[in-house]
C-alpha positions in Angstrom: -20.0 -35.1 2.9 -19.6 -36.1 6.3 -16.1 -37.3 5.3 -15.3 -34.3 4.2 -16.1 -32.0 7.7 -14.3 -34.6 9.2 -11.1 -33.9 7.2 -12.0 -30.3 7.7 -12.8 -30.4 11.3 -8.5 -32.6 11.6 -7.3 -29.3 9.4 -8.5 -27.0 12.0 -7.4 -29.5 15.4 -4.1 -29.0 13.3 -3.8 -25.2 12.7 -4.7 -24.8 16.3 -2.1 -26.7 17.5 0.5 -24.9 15.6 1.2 -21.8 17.8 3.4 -20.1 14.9 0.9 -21.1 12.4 -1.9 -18.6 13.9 0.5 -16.3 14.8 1.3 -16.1 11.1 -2.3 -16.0 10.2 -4.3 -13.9 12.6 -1.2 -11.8 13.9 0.4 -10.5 11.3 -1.9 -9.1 9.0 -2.4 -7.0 11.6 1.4 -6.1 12.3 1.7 -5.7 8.6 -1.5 -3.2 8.4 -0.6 -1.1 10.9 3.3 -0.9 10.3 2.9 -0.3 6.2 -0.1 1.7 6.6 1.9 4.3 9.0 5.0 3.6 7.5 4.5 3.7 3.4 3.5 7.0 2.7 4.8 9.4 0.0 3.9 12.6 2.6 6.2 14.4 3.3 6.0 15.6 6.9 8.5 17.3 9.8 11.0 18.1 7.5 13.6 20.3 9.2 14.2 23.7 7.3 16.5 26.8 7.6 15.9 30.0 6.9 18.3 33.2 5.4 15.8 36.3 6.7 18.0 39.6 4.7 14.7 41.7 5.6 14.4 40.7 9.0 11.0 42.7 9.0 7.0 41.7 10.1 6.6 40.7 6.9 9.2 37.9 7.0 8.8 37.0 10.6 4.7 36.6 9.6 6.0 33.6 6.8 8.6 32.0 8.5 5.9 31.8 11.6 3.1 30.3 8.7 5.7 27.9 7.6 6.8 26.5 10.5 3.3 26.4 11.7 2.6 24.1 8.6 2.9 20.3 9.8 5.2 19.9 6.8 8.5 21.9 7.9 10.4 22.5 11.9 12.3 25.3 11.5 15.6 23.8 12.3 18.0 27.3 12.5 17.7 30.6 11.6 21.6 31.1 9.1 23.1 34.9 8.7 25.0 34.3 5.7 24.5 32.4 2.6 27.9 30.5 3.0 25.9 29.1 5.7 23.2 27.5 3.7 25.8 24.6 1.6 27.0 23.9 5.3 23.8 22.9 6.8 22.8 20.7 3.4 26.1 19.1 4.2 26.0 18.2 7.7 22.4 16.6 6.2 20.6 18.5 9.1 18.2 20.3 6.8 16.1 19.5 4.0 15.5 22.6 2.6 16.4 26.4 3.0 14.2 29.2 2.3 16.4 32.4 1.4 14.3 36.2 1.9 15.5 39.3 0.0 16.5 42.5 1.6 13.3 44.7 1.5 11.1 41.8 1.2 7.8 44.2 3.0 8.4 47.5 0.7 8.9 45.1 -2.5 5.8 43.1 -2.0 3.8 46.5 -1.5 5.0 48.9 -3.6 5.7 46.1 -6.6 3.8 44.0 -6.1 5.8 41.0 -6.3 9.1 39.7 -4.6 11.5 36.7 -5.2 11.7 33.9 -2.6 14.8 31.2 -3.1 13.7 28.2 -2.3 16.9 25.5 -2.0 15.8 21.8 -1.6 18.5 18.6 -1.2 17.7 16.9 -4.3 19.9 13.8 -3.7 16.3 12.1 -2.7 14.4 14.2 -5.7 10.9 13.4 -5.5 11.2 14.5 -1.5 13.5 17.7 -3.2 10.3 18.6 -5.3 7.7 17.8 -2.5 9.0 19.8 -0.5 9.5 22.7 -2.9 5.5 22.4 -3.9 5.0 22.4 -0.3 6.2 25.5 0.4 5.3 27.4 -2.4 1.9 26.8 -1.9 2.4 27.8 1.7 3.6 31.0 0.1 0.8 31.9 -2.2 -1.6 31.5 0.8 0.7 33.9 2.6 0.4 36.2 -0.4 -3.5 35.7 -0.5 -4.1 36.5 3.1 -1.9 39.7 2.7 -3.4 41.1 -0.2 -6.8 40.3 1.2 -7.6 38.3 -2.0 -7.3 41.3 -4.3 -5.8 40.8 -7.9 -2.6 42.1 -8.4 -1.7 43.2 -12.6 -1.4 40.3 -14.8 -1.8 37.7 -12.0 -3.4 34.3 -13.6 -5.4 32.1 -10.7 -5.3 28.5 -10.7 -7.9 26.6 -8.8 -7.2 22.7 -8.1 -9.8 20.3 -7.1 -8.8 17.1 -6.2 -11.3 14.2 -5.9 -11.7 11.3 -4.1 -8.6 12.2 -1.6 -8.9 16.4 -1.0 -6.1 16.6 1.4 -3.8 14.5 -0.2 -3.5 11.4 2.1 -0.7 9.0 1.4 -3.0 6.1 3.5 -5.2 6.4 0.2 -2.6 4.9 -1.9 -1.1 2.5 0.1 -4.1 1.0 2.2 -5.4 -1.0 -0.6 -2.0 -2.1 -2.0 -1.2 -3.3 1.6 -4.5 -5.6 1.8 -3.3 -6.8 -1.7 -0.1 -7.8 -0.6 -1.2 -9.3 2.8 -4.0 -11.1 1.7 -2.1 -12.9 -1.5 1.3 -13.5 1.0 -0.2 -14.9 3.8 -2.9 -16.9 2.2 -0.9 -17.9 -0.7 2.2 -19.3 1.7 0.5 -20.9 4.5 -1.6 -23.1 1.7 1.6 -23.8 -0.1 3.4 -25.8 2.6 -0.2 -28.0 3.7 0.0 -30.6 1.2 4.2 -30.8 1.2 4.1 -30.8 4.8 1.3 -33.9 4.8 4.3 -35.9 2.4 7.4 -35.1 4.4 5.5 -36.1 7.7 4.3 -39.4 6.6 0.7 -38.9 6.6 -0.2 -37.9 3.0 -0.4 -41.9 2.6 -3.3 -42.5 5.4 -5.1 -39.8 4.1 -4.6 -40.9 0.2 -6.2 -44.4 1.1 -9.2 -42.8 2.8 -12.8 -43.4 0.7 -12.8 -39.5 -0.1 -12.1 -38.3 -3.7 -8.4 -36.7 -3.9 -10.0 -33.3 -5.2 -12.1 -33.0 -1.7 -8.9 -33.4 0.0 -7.3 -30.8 -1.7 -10.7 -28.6 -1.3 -10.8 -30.0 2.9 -7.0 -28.5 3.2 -8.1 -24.7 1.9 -11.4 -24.3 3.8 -9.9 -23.6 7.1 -7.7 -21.4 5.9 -10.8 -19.5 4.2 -12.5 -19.1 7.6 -9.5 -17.6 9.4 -8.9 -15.4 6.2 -11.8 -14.0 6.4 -11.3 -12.9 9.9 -8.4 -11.2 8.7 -10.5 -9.5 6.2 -12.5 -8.0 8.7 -9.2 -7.2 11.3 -8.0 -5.4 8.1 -10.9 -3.2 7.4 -11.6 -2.0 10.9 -8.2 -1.9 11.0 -8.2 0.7 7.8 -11.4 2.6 9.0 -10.1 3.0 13.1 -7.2 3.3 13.1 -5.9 4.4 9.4 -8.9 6.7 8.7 -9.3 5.1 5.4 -13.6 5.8 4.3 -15.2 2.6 3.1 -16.9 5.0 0.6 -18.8 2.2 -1.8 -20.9 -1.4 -0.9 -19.0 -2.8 2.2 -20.7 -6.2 1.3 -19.2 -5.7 -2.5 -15.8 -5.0 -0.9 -16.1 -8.1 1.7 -17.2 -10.2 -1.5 -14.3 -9.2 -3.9 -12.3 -9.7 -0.7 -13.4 -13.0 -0.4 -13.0 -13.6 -4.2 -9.1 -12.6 -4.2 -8.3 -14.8 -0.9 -9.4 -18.2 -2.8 -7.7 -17.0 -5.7 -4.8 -17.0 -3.3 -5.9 -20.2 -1.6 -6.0 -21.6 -5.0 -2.5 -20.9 -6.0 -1.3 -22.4 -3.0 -2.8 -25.1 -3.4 -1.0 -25.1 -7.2 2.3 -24.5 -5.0 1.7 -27.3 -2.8 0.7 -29.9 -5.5 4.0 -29.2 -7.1 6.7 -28.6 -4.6 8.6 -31.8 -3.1 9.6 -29.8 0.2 8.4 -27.3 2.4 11.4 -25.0 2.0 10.5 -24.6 -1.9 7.3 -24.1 -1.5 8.1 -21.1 0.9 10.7 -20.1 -1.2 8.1 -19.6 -4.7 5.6 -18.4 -2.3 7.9 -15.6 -0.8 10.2 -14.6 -4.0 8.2 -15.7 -6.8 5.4 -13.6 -5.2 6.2 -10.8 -3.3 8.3 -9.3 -5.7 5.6 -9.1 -8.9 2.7 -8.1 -6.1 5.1 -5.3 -4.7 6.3 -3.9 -8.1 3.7 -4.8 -10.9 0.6 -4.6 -9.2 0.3 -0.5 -9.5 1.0 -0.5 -5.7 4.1 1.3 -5.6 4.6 2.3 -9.1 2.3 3.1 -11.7 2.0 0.7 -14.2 1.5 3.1 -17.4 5.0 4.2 -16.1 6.2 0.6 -17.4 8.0 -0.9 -20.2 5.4 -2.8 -22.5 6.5 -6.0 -21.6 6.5 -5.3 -18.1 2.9 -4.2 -18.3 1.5 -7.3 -20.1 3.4 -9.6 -17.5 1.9 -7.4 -15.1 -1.9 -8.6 -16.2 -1.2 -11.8 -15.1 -0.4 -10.8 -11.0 -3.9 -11.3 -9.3 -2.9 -8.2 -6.7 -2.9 -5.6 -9.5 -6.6 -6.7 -10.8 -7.5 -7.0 -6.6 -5.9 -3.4 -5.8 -8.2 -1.4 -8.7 -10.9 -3.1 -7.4 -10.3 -1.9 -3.4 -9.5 1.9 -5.3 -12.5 1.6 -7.0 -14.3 0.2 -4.8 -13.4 1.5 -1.4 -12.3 5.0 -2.5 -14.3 6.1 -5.7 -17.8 4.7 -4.2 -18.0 2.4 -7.5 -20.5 -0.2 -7.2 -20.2 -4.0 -9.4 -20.6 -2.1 -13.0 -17.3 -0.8 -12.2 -15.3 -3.5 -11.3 -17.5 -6.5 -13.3 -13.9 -6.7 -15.3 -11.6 -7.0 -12.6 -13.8 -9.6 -10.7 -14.1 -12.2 -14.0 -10.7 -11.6 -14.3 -10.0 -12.7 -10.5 -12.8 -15.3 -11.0 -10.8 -17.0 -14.0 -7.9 -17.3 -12.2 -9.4 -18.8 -9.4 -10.4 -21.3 -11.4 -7.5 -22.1 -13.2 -5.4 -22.6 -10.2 -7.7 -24.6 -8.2 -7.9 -27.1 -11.4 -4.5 -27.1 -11.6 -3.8 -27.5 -8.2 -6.5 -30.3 -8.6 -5.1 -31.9 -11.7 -1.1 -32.1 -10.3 -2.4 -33.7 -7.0 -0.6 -37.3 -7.0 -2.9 -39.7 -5.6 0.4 -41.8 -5.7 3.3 -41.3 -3.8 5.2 -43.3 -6.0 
């Protein structure tokens, strides 16, 4: 055992020394949190508007005012003609027009009901439709406060509740696929070139003849790298809570522990990347490509699964991020304690312990 500190003990002398190394590991999870946490979002915010006001009367002045109030829409221009309209779409200064009818205060009062156009660019259409929803509900509140919440003939009122995420936060959605993808990336690539690097530097063979079993070295080369990822666990979830406003709203020691679970399940398959790869520009190369790609688009990050193909959804059981990213939803957002997640984490467990053996099994205790 005292053997194995000692290998241990060289790992960390060695990570230390390697500037770009801890840069890698303590610096950018951080970068990565805070630029895909602001960045990935599917809000819709700031989106410059124009507006085609025929009435020109309170009534109108009172929405316009309400919807460029709204953090959602700048009122870009006011337009005087509706030849105007296709112009400003094609210029790409606005995103959307709102056209009001002549007579827009003595329809809505003496009919009880007036037509608002609403024109969205729909060569990006899921902004298009966002944007539409946006203001229609800006609309209806308008309506609401003017009628003093009396029902007008034949009206039908929908009420929406949504749980778990009430106004609608993008952060929701993309905090926990972030931690998914950052934990698995950076885990996963700086295990992958340890062992490769130990062979094309010479010293695989002095450690090889040493009196320690080969799986305690391969076990001596991950634990370091568990330490310092476990700082980056707790960087991230301040990092989510402070700065992100993301609620840690179940067990924060059940999050920390299925935390903990998914990083050796990354350590694990570097390790299994490692064992295999004869240099450390293939090792990188499977750890970035092979990786990133299935963690980004099969994990339920970015798009929903149930969206998929069949095939693409049973491939997509096999990617440890999309098991790890319900759990954090579950978990972190829903309040869900271990009967929730008990799946998920055997699942994770399982793997773990198929790539660490694997990793353990491909080891070459020869060089030749």
């Amino acid at each position: 055992m005292k053997q194995f500190f000692a290998f241990i003990k060289k790992e960390f002398y060695h990570i230390w020394r390697d500037k770009r190394t801890m840069f890698i590991l303590l610096g950018m999870p951080v970068v990565q949190i805070v630029i895909f946490g602001f960045a990935l979002t599917n809000e819709v915010k700031n989106s410059k508007i124009a507006v085609l006001d025929f009435s020109k009367d309170d009534a109108t002045q009172s929405l316009i005012t309400q919807l460029d109030a709204s953090r959602y829409f700048d009122l870009e221009k006011n337009l005087v003609t509706y030849g105007q309209v296709e112009e400003e779409f094609k210029k790409g200064k606005i995103k959307m027009a709102v056209v009001l009818p002549r007579h827009f205060s003595e329809d809505l009062k003496h009919e009880n009901k007036v037509q608002v156009q609403l024109i969205a660019d729909a060569s990006d259409p899921n902004v298009a439709n966002t944007l539409a929803n946006y203001a229609s509900a800006i609309i209806m509140d308008y309506q609401e406060r003017i009628t003093n919440g009396r029902k007008m003939p034949y009206t039908i009122n929908t009420e929406v509740r949504m749980l778990y995420n009430p106004q609608l936060k993008g952060v929701f959605n993309f905090v926990p696929g972030v931690m998914a993808m950052v934990l698995l990336l950076v885990c996963t690539m700086m295990t992958a070139i340890t062992i490769v690097k130990e062979k094309e530097t010479g010293t695989m063979e002095i450690m090889l003849v040493s009196p320690m079993r080969p799986q305690l070295v391969v076990l001596a080369k991950a634990v370091p790298y568990l330490l310092l990822s476990i700082v980056n666990i707790a960087t991230i979830l301040l990092l989510s809570v402070y700065v992100l406003e993301m609620p840690i709203n179940g067990n924060l020691l059940l999050l920390v522990g299925e935390s903990i679970l998914f990083t050796l399940v990354s350590l694990s398959l570097g390790l299994l990347i490692s064992a295999g790869a004869q240099s450390q520009q293939t090792a990188m190369f499977i750890s970035l490509v092979a990786l990133f790609l299935p963690t980004v688009m099969l994990s339920g990050f970015m798009f929903p699964i149930e969206n998929m193909p069949l095939p693409l959804r049973v491939i997509s059981n096999i990617v440890p991020a999309k098991w790890y990213y319900s759990i954090v939803k579950s978990v972190m957002i829903k309040g869900m304690g271990i009967a929730g997640v008990w799946k998920e984490t055997i699942i994770l467990a399982g793997m773990m312990i198929f790539f660490l053996g694997m990793a353990i099994r491909k080891f070459k205790i020869r060089l030749a």
